[in-house]
MIVEXMI-975322 format. One line per 2 residues: number of its first residue (from 1); their letters; for each residue x, y, z of N, C-alpha, C, O. Coordinates in nm, 2 decimals, always signed. Layout:
BEGIN
NUM> a> X:Y:Z:X:Y:Z:X:Y:Z:X:Y:Z; ... .
This chain:
BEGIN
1> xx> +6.83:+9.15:+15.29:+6.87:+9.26:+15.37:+6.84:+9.39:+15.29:+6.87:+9.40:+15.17; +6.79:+9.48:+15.36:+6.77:+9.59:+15.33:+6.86:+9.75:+15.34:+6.84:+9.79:+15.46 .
3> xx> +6.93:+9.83:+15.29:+7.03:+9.94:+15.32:+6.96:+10.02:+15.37:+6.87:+10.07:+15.29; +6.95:+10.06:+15.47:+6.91:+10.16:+15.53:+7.04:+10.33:+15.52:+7.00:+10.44:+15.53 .
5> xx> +7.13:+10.29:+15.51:+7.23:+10.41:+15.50:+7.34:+10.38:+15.38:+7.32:+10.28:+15.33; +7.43:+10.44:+15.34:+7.53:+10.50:+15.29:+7.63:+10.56:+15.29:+7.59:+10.65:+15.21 .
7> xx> +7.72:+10.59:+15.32:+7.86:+10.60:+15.36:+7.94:+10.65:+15.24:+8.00:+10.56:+15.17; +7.97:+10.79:+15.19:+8.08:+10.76:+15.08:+8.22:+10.82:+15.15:+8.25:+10.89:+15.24 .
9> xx> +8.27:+10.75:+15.07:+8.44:+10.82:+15.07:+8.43:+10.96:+15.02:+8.34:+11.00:+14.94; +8.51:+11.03:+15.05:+8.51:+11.22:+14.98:+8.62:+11.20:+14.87:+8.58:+11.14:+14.77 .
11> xx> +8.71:+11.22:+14.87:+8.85:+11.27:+14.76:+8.84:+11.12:+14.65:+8.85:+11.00:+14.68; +8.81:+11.18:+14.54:+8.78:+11.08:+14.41:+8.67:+10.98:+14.43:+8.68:+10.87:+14.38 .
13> xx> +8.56:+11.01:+14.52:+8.44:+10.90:+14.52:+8.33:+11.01:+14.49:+8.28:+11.00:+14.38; +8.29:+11.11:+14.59:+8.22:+11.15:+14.61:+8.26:+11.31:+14.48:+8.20:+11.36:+14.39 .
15> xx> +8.36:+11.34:+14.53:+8.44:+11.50:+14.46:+8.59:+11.42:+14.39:+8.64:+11.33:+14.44; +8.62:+11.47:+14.27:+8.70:+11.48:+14.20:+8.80:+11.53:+14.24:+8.83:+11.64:+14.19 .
17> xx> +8.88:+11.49:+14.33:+8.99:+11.67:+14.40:+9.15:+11.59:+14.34:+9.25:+11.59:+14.42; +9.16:+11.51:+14.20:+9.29:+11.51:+14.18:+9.37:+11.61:+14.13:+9.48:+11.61:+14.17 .
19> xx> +9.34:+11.73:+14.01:+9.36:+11.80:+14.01:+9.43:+11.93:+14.11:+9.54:+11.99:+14.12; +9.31:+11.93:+14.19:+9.36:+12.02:+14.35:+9.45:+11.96:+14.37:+9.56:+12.01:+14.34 .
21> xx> +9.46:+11.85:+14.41:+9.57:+11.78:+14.51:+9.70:+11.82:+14.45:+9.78:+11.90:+14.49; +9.69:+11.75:+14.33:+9.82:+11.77:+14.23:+9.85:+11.88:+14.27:+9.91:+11.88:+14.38 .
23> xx> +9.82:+12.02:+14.23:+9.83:+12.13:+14.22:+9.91:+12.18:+14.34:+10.02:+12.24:+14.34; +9.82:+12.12:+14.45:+9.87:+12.20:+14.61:+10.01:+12.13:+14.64:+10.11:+12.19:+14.68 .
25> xx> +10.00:+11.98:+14.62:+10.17:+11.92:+14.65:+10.22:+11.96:+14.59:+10.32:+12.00:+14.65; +10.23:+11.99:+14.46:+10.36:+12.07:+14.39:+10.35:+12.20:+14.46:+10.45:+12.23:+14.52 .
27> xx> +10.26:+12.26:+14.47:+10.29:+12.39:+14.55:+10.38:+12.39:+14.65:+10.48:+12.45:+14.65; +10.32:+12.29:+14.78:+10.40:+12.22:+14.87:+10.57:+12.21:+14.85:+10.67:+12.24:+14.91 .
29> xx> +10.53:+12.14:+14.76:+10.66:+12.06:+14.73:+10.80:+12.15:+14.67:+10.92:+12.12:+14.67; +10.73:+12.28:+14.60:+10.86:+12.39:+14.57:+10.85:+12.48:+14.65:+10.93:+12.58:+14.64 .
31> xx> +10.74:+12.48:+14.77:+10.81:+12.56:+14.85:+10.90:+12.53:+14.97:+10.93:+12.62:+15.05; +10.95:+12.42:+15.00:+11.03:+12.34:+15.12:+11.11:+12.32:+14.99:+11.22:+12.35:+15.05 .
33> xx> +11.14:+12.30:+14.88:+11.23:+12.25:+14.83:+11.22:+12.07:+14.77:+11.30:+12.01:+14.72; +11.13:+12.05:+14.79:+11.09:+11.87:+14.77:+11.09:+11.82:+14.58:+11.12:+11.88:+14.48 .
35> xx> +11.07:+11.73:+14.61:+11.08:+11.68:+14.47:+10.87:+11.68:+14.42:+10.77:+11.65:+14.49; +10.91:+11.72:+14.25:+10.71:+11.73:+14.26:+10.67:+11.59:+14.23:+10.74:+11.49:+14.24 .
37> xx> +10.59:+11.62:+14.21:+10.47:+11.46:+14.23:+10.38:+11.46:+14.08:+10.33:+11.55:+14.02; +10.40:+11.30:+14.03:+10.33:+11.33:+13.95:+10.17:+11.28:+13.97:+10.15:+11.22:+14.08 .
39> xx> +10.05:+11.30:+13.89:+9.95:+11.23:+13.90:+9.90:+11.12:+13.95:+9.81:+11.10:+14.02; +10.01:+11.01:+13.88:+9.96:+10.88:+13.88:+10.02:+10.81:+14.05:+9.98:+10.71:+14.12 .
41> xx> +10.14:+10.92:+14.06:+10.21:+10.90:+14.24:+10.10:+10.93:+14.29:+10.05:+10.85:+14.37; +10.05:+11.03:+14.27:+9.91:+11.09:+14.34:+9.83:+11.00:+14.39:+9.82:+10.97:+14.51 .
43> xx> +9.72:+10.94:+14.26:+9.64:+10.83:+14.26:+9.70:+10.71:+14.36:+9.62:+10.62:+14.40; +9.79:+10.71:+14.39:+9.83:+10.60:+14.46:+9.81:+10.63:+14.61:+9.75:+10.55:+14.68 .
45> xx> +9.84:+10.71:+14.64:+9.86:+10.75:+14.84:+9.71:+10.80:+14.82:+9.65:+10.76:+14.92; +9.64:+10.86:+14.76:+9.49:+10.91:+14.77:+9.43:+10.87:+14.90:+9.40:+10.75:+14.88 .
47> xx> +9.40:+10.88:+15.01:+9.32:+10.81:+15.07:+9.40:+10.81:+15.22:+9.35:+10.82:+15.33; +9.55:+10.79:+15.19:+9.63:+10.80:+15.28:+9.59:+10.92:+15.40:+9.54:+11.03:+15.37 .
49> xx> +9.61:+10.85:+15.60:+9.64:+10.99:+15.63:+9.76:+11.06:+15.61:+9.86:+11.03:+15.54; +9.74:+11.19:+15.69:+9.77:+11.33:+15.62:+9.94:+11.24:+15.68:+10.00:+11.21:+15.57 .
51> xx> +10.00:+11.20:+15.77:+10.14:+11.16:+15.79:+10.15:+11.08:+15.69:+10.20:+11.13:+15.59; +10.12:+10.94:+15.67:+10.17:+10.90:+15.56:+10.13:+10.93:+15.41:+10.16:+10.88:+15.30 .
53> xx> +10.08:+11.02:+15.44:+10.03:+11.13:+15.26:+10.18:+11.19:+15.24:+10.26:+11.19:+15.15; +10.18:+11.24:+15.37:+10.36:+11.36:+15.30:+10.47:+11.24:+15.31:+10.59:+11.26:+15.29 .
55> xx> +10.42:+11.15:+15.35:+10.55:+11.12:+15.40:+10.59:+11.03:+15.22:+10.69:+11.05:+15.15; +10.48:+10.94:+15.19:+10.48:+10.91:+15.09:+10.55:+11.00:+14.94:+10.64:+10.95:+14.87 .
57> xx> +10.51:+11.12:+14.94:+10.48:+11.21:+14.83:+10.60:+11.33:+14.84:+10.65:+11.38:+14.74; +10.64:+11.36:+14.99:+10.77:+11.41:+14.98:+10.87:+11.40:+15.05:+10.96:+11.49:+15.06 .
59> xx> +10.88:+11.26:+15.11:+10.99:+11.20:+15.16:+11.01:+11.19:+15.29:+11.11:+11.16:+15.36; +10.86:+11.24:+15.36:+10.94:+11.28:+15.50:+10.75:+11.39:+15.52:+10.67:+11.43:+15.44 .
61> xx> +10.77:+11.39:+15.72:+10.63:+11.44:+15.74:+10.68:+11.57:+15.84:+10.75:+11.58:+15.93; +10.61:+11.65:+15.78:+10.66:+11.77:+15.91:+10.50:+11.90:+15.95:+10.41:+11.97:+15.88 .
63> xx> +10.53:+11.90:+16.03:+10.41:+12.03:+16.09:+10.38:+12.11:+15.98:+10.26:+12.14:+15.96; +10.50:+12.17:+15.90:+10.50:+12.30:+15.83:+10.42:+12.23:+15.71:+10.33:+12.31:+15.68 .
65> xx> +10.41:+12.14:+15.65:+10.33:+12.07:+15.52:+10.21:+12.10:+15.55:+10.16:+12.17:+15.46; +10.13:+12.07:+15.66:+10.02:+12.11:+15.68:+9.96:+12.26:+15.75:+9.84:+12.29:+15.76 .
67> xx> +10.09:+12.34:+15.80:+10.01:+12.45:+15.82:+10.05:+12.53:+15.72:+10.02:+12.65:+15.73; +10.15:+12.48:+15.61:+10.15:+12.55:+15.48:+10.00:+12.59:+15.41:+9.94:+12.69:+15.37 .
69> xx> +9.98:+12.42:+15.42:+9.86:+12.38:+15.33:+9.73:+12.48:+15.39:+9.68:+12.58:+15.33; +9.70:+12.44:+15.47:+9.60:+12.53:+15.54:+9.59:+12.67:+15.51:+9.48:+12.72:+15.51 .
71> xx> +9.72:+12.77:+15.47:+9.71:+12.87:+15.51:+9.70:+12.93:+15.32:+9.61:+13.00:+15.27; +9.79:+12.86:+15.25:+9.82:+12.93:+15.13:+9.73:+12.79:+15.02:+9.73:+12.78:+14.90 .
73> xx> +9.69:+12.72:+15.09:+9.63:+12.62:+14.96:+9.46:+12.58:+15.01:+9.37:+12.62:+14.94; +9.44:+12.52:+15.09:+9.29:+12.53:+15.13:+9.19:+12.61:+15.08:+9.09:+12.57:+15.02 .
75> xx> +9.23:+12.74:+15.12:+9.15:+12.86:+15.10:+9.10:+12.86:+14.92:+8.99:+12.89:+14.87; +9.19:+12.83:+14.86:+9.18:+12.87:+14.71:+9.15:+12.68:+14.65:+9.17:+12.65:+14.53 .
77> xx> +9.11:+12.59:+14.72:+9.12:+12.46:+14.61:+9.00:+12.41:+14.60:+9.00:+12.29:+14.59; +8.87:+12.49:+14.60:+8.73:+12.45:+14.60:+8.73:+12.48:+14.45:+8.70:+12.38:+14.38 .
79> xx> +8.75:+12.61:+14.38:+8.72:+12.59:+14.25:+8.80:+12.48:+14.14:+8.77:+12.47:+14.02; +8.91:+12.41:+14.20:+8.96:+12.31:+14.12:+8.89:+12.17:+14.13:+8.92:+12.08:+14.06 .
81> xx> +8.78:+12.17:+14.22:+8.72:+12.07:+14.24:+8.59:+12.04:+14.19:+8.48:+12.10:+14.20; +8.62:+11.91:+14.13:+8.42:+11.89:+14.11:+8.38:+11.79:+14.13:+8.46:+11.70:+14.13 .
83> xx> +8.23:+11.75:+14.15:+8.14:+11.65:+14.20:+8.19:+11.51:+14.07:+8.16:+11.52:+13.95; +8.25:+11.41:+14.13:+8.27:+11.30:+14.11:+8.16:+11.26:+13.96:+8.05:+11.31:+13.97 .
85> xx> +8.17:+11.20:+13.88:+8.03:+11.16:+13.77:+7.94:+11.09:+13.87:+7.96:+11.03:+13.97; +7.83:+11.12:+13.80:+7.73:+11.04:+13.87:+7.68:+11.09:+14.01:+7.57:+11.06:+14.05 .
87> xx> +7.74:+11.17:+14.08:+7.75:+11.17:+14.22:+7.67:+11.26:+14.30:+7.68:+11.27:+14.42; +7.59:+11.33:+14.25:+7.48:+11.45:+14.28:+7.36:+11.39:+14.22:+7.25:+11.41:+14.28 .
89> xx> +7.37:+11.32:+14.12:+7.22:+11.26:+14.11:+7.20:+11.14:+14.21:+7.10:+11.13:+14.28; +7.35:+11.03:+14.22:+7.32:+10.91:+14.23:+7.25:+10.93:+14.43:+7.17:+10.85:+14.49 .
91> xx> +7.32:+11.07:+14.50:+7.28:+11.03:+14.66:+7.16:+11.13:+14.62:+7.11:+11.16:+14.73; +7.08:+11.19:+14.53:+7.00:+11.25:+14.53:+6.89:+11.16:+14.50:+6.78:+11.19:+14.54 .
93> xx> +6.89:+11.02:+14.41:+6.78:+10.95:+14.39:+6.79:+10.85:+14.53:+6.68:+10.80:+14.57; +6.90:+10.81:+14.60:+6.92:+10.75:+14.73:+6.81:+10.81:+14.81:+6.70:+10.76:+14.85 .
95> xx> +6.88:+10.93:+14.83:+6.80:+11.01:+14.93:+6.61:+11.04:+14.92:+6.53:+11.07:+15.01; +6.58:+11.01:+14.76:+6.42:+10.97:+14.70:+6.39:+10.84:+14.77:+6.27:+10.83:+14.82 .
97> xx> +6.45:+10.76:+14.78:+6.44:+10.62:+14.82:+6.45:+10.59:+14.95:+6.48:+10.48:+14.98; +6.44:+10.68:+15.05:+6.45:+10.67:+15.18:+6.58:+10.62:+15.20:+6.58:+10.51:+15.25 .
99> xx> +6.70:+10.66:+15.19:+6.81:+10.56:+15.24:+6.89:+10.70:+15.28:+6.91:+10.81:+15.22; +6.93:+10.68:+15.40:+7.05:+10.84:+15.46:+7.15:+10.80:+15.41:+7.17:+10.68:+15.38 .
101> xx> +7.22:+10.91:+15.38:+7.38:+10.91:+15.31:+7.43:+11.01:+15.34:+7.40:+11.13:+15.33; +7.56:+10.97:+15.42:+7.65:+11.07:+15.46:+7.80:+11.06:+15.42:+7.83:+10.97:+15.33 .
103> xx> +7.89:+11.13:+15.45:+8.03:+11.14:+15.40:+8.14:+11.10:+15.48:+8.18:+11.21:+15.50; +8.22:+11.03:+15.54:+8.31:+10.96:+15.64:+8.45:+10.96:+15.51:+8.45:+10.92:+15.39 .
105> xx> +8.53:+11.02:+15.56:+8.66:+11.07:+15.53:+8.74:+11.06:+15.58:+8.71:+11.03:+15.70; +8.83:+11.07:+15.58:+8.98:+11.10:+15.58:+9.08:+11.22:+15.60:+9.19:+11.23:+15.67 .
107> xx> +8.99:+11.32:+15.51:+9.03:+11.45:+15.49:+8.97:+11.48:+15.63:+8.89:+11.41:+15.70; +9.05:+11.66:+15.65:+8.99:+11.72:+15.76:+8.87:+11.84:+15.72:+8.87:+11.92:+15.63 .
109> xx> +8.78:+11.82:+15.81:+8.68:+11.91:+15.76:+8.62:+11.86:+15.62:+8.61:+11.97:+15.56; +8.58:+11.79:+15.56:+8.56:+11.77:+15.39:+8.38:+11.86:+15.39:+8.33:+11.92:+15.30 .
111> xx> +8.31:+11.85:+15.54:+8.23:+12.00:+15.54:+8.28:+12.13:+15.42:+8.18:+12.17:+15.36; +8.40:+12.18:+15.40:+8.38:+12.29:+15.38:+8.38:+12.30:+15.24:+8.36:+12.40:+15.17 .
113> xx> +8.40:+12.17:+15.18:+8.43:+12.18:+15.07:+8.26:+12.13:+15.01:+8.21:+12.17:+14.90; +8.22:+12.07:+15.07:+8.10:+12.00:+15.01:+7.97:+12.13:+15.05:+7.86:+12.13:+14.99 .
115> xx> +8.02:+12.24:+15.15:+7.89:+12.35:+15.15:+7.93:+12.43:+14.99:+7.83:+12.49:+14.94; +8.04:+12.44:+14.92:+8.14:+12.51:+14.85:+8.03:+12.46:+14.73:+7.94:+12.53:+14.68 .
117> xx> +8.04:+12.34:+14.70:+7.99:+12.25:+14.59:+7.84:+12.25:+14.60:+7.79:+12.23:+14.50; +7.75:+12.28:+14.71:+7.60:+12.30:+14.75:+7.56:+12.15:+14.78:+7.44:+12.14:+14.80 .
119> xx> +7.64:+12.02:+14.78:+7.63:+11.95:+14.85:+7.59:+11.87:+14.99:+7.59:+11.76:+15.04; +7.55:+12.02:+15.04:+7.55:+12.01:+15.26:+7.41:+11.98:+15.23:+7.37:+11.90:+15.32 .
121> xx> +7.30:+12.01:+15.16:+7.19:+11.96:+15.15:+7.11:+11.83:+15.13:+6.99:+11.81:+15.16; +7.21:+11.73:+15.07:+7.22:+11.61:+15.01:+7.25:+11.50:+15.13:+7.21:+11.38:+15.14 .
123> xx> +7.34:+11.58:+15.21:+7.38:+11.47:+15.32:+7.36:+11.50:+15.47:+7.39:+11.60:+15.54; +7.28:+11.34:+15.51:+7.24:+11.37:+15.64:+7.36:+11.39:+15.74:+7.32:+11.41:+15.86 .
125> xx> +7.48:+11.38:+15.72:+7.60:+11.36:+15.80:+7.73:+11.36:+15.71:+7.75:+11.31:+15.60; +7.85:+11.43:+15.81:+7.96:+11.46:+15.68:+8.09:+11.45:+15.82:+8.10:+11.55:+15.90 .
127> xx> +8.17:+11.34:+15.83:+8.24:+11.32:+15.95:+8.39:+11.34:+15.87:+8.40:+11.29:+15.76; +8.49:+11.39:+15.92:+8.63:+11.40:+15.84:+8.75:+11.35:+15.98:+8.72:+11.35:+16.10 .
129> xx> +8.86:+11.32:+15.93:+8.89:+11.25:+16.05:+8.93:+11.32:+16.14:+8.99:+11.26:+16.23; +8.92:+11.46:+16.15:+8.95:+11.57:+16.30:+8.86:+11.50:+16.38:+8.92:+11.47:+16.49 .
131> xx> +8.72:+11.45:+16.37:+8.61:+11.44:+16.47:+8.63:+11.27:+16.53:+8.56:+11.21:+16.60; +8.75:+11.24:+16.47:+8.72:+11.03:+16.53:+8.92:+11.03:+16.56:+9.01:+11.09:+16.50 .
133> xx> +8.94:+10.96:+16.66:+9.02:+10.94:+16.73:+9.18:+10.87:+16.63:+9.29:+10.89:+16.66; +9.10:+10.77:+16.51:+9.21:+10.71:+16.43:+9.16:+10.74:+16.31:+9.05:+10.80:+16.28 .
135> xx> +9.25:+10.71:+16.23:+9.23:+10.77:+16.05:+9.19:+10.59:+15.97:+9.23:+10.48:+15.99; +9.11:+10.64:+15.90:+9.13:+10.50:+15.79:+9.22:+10.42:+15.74:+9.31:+10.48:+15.68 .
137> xx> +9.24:+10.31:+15.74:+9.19:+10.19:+15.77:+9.15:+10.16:+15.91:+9.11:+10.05:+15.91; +9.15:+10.21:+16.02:+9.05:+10.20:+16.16:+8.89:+10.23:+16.09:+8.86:+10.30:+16.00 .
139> xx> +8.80:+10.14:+16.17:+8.71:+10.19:+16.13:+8.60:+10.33:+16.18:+8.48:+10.37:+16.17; +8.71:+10.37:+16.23:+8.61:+10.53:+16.38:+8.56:+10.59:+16.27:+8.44:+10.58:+16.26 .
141> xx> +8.61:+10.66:+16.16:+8.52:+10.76:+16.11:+8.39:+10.66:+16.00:+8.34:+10.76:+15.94; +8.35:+10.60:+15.98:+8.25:+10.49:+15.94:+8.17:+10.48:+16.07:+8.07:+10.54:+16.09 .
143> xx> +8.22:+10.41:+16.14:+8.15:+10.36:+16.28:+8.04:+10.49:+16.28:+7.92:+10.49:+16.26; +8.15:+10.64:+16.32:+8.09:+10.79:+16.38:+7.98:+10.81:+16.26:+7.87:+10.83:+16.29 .
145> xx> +8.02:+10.80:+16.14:+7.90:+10.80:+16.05:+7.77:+10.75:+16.05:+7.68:+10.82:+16.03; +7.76:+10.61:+16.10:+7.66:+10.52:+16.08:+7.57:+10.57:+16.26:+7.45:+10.59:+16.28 .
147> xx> +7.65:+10.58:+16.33:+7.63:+10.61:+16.50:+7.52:+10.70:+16.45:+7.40:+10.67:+16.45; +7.59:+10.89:+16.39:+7.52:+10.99:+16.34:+7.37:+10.96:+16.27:+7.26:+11.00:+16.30 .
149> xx> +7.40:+10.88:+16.16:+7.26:+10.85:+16.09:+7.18:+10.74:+16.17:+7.07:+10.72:+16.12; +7.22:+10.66:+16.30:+7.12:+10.61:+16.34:+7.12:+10.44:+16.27:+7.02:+10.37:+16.29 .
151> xx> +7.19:+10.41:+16.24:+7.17:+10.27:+16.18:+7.34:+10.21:+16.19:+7.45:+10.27:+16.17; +7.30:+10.06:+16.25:+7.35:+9.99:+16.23:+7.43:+9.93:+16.11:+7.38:+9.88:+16.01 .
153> xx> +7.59:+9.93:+16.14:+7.72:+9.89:+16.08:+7.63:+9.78:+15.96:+7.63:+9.81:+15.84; +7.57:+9.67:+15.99:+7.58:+9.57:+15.90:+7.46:+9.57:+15.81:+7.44:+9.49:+15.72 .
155> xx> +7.33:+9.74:+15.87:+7.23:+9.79:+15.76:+7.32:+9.95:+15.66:+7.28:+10.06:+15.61; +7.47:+9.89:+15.67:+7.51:+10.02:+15.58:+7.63:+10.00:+15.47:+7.72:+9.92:+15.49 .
157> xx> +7.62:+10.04:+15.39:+7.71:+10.01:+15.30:+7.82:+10.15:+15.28:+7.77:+10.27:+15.29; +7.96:+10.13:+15.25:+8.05:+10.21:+15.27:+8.10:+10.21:+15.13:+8.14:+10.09:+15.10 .
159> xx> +8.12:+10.30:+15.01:+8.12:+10.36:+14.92:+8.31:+10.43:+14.88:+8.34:+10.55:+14.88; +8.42:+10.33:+14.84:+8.53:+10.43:+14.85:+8.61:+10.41:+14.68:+8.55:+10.37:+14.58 .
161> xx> +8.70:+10.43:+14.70:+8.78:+10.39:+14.59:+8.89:+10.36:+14.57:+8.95:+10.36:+14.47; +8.95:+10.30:+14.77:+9.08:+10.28:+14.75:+9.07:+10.16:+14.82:+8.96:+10.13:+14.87 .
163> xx> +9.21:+10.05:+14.85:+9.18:+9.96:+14.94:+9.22:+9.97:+15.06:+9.21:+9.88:+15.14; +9.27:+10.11:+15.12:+9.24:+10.15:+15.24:+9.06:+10.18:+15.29:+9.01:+10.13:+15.39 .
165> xx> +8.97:+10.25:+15.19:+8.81:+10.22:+15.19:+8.81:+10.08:+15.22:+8.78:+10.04:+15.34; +8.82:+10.01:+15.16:+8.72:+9.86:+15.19:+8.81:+9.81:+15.28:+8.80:+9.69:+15.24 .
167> xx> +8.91:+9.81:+15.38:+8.97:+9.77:+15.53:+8.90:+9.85:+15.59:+8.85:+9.80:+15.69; +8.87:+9.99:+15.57:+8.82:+10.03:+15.69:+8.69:+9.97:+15.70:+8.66:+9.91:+15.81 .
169> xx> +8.56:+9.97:+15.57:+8.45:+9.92:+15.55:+8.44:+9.79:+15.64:+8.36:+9.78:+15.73; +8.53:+9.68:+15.60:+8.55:+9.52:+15.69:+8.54:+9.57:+15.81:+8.43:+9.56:+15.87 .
171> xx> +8.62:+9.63:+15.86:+8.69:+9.66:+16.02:+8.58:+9.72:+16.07:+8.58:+9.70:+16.20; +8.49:+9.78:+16.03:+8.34:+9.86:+16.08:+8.25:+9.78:+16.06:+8.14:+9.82:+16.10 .
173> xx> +8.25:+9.63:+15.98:+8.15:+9.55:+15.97:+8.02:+9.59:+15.84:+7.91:+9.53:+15.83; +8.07:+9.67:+15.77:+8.00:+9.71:+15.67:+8.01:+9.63:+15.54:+8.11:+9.58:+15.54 .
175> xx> +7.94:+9.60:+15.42:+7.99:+9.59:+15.27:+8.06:+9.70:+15.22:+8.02:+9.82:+15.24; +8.18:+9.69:+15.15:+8.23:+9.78:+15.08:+8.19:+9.81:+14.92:+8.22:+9.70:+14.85 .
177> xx> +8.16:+9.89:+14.85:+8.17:+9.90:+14.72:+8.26:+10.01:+14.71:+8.28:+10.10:+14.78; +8.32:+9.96:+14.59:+8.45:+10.02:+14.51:+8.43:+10.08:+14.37:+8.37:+10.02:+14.28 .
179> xx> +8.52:+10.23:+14.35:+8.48:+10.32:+14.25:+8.58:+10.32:+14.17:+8.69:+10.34:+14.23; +8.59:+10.28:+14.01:+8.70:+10.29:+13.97:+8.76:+10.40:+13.93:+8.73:+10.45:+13.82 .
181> xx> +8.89:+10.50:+14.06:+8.88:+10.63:+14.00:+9.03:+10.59:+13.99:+9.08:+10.56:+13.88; +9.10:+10.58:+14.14:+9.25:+10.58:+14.16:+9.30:+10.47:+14.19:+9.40:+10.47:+14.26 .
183> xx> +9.24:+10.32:+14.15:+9.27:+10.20:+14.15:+9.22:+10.11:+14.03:+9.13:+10.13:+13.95; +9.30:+10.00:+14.06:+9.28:+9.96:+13.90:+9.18:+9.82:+14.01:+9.21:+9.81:+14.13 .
185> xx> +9.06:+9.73:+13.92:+8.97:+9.66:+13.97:+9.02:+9.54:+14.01:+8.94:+9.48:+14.08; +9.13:+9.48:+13.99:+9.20:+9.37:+14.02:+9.25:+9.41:+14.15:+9.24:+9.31:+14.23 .
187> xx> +9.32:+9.54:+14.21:+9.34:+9.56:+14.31:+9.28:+9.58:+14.40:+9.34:+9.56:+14.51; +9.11:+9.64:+14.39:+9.01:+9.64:+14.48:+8.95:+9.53:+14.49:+8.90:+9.51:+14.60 .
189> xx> +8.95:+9.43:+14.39:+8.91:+9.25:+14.43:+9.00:+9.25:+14.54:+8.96:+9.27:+14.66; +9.12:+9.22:+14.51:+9.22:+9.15:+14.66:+9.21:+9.23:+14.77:+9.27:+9.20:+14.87 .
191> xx> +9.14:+9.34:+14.76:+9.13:+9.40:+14.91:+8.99:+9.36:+14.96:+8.95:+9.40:+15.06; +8.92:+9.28:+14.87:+8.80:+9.25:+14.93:+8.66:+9.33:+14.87:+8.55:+9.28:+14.91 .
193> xx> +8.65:+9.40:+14.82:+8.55:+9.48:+14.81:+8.46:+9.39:+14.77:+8.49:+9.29:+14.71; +8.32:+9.44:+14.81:+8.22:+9.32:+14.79:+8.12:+9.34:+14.63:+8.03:+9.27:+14.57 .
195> xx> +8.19:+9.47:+14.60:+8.12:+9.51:+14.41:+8.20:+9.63:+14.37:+8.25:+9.71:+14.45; +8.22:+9.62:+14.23:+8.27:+9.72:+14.21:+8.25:+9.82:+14.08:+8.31:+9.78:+13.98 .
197> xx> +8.20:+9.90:+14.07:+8.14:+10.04:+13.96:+8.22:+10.12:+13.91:+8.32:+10.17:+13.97; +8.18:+10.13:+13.75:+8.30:+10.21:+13.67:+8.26:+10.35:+13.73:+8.36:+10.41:+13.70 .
199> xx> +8.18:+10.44:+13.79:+8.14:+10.53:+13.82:+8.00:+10.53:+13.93:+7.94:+10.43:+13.94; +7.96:+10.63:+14.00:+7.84:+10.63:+14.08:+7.73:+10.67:+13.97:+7.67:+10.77:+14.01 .
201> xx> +7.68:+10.64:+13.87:+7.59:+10.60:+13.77:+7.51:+10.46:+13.82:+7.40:+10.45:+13.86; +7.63:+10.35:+13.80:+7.58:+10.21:+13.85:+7.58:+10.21:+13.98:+7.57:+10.09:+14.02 .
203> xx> +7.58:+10.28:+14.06:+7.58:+10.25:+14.19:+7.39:+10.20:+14.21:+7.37:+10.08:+14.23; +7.28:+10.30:+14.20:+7.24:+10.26:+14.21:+7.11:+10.15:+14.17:+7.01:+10.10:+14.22 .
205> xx> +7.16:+10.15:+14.05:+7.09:+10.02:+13.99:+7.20:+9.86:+14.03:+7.17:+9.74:+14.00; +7.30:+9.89:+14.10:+7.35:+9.80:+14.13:+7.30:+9.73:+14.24:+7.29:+9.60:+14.25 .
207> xx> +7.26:+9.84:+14.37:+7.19:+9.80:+14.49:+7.03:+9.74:+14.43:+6.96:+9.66:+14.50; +6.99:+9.79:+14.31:+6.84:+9.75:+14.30:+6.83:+9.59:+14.22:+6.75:+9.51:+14.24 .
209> xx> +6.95:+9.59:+14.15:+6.98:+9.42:+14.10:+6.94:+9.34:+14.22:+6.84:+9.27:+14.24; +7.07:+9.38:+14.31:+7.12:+9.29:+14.45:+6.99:+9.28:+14.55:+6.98:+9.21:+14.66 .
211> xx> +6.92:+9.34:+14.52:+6.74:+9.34:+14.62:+6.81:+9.41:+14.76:+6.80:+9.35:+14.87; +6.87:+9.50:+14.75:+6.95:+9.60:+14.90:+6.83:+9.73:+14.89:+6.80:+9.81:+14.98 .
213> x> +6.77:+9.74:+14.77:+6.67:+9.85:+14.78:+6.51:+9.81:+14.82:+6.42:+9.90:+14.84 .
C-alpha cells in the first residue's frame, strides 16, 4: 500500500502550543477565580474538546471560558507558539514526495495560527472542529480532511499524539501514528496506534522502512 495523504494533529504534533495553553488557563483560571493548572494536568486533557477541556482543568464548563479566551488570549498566543521538532521539514520533504498533507484538529480555526507560523503554504488542507459536526474521537474532522485532499480513508495516515488521535484515526478507518509529546508510549500502544516516533524527524524514514512511500 501506498500513502497517498497525511493528516496531522495541530496542538503538540504539528505546533508546540503547551506553553500558550499553560499560560492562557491560568489566565482563565484567575480570572473566574478557578484553581491554576499545572503543566503536566495540561499534557493530559491536550486534545480534549473545548467542554471537556474546561471542564477537566477548571472544574466545570461555561460560555464565559471561551469567550474570555477568544477576546483577551487568542489574539496574543501565536508568539508563545512554535513548530513542533521536526515538523516544517518533515511535511516539507512529504510534500517533495508527492504525498498531500493537511491539518484535522480539534482546536477552532488552527488556520490562524498556522498563517501566523507561515505554515498555510505547506498544507493542502487545514480543517478545525468549527467546520465538522462532532469533535474527536468522532471521526468528522479526519473524514472532512481526507474528503478535501481527495483520497481515500484507508490511502491516509493520521499523525496525533494523544489516544483520543488514534480513536478518532480507527473510527475514520485510517492507520494512526503517535508522537511522543503529551503521552507516555505504553499508553499510545493500548490505544492502538499502529507506530510510534520520538519526534516528526522519524516520521518520515519510518513510512520509507514500511514501503508506504
Amino acid at each position: 500500500m501506498t500513502i497517498r495523504a497525511v493528516l496531522f494533529d495541530f496542538d503538540m504534533t504539528l505546533i508546540d502550543t503547551s506553553g500558550a495553553l499553560l499560560a492562557n488557563v491560568n489566565k482563565i483560571a484567575d480570572h473566574f477565580g478557578r484553581p491554576r493548572c499545572t503543566r503536566e494536568r495540561l499534557l493530559e486533557v491536550i486534545g480534549y474538546n473545548s467542554r471537556d477541556f474546561w471542564r477537566a482543568l477548571l472544574g466545570d464548563e461555561r460560555p464565559e471560558y471561551g469567550e474570555y479566551y477568544v477576546k483577551e488570549c487568542a489574539p496574543y498566543e501565536a508568539p508563545m507558539m512554535t513548530p513542533a521538532a521536526g515538523a516544517v521539514e518533515c511535511v516539507a520533504e512529504l510534500r517533495a514526495l508527492g504525498v498531500k498533507v493537511g491539518c484535522a484538529s480539534n482546536r477552532i480555526a488552527p488556520l490562524r495560527v498556522i498563517r501566523v507560523k507561515r505554515l498555510e503554504r505547506l498544507m493542502d488542507c487545514v480543517v478545525g472542529a468549527d467546520a465538522v459536526a462532532r469533535p474527536k474521537p468522532a471521526p468528522d474532522v479526519l473524514l472532512k480532511g481526507a474528503e478535501l485532499l481527495g483520497c481515500a480513508p484507508e490511502n491516509a495516515l493520521y499523525v496525533g499524539d494523544t489516544p483520543i488521535d488514534v480513536e478518532a484515526a480507527r473510527r475514520a478507518g485510517m492507520r494512526s501514528v503517535a508522537v511522543l509529546a503529551s503521552n507516555a508510549a505504553e499508553t499510545l500502544k493500548r490505544a492502538g496506534a499502529w507506530c510510534i516516533v520520538a519526534d516528526l524527524r522519524e516520521f518520515v524514514p519510518l513510512l520509507k522502512r514500511e514501503g508506504l512511500l
